[in-house]
C-alpha positions in Angstrom: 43.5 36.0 -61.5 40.5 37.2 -59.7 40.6 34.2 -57.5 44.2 35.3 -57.0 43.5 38.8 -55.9 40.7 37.8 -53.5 42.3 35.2 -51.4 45.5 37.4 -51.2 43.0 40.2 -50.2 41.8 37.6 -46.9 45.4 36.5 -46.2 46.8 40.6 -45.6 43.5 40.8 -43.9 44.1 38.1 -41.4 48.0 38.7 -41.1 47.4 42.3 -40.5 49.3 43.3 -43.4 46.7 46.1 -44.4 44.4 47.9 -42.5 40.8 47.3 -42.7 37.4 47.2 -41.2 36.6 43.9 -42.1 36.7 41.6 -39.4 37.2 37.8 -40.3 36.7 35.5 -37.2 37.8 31.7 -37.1 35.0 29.3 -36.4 36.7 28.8 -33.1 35.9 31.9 -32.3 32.4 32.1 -32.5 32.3 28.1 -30.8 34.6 26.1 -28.6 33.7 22.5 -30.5 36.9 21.0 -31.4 35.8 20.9 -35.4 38.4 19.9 -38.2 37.2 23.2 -39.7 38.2 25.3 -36.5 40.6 27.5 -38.0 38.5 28.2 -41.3 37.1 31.6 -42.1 33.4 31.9 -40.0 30.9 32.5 -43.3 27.4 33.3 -42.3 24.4 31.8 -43.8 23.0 34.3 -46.5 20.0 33.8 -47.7 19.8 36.3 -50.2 21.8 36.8 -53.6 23.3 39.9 -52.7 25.4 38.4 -49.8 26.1 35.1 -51.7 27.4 37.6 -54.1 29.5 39.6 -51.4 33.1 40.1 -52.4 34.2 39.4 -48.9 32.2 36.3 -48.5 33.7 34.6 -51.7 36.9 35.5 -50.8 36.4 34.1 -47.5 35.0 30.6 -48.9 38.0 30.1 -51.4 40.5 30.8 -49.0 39.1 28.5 -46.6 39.5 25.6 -49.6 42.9 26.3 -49.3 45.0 23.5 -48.2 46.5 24.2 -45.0 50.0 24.1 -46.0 49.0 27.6 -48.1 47.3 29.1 -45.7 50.0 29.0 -43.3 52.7 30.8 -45.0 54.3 32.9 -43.2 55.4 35.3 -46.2 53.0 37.0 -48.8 55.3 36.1 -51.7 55.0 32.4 -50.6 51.5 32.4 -50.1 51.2 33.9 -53.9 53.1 31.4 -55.4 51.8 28.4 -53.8 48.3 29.8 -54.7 49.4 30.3 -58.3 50.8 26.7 -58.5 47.4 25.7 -57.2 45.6 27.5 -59.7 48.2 26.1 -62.5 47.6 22.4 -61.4 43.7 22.8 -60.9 43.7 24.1 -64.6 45.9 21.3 -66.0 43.7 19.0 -64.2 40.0 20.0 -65.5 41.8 20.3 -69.1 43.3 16.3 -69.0 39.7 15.3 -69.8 
């Protein structure tokens, strides 16, 4: 359920739901190229094993694997669920082998 926790964590974050002094920025943001990844979380590059390790930039990278269609629910009990299905099927799916 950590995976659970942290990208619930980024969605309050970016819908303002809790206050915080982390500040996520969109890749449009930071750029004005029209990328298919313009609306994902902007990571920076780390290159050492303390940031890789960062809570915030985990968070960040599984949220941004989120399908669209998750990331743009409007209510946090929707968001949850849909994650949690997601995290149901994924499991199913690596255990069919």
């Amino acid at each position: 359920m950590i995976k659970l926790d942290s990208v619930k964590l980024i969605y309050k974050i970016k819908n303002n739901l809790i206050e915080s002094s982390i500040n996520l920025k969109n890749n449009c943001d930071i750029h004005n190229y029209p990328t298919r990844n313009r609306y994902d979380i902007f990571i920076l590059p780390n290159t050492c094993n303390t940031g890789r390790k960062s809570l915030t930039r985990n968070a960040a990278q599984l949220y941004n694997e989120l399908p669209n269609e998750i990331r743009n629910q409007t209510n946090i009990n929707a968001f949850q669920r849909a994650v949690k299905n997601l995290i149901i099927e994924e499991k199913n799916y690596n255990t069919e082998y």
